[in-house]
C-alpha positions, -999 to 999 in steps of 0.1 A, spaced: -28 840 99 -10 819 124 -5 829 158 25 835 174 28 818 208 44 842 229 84 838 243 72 833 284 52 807 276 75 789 260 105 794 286 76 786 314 68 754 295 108 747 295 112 753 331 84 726 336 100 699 315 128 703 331 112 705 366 95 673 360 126 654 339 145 663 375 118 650 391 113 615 377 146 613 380 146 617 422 115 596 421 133 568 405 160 566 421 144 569 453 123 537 444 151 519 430 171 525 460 139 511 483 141 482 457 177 474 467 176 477 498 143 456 503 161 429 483 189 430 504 170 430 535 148 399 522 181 379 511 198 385 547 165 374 561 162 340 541 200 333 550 190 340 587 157 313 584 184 289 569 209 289 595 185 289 624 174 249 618 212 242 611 221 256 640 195 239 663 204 205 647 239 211 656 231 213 691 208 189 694 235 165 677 261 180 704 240 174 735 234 136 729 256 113 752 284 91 739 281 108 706 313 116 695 308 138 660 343 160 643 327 189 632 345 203 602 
């Protein structure tokens, strides 16, 4: 004879799956949102490296006597 699994443990299991669905769901988007932001934060910091050597070029270039440069 087969056993009959009985009706709480079924609702318990459901109530875990969907505990667990909700929570890789948080989890996810909590990492992907880290993930974004981290890129963002990396892409602003490369933009600032680049302008930094621009910008000290610039000045150098302005500083010189008798050099007379249009900037654009």
């Amino acid at each position: 004879m087969a056993r009959k699994i009985p009706l709480y443990l079924i609702l318990n299991l459901q109530i875990l799956i969907q505990l667990l669905i909700q929570l890789l769901i948080q989890l996810l988007a909590t990492v992907e949102l880290v993930d974004y932001l981290s890129y963002r934060n990396g892409q602003q910091a490369v933009k600032n490296l680049a302008v930094q050597p621009i910008n000290s070029s610039a000045k150098r270039a302005d500083s010189l006597p008798g050099l007379d440069i249009q900037h654009s």
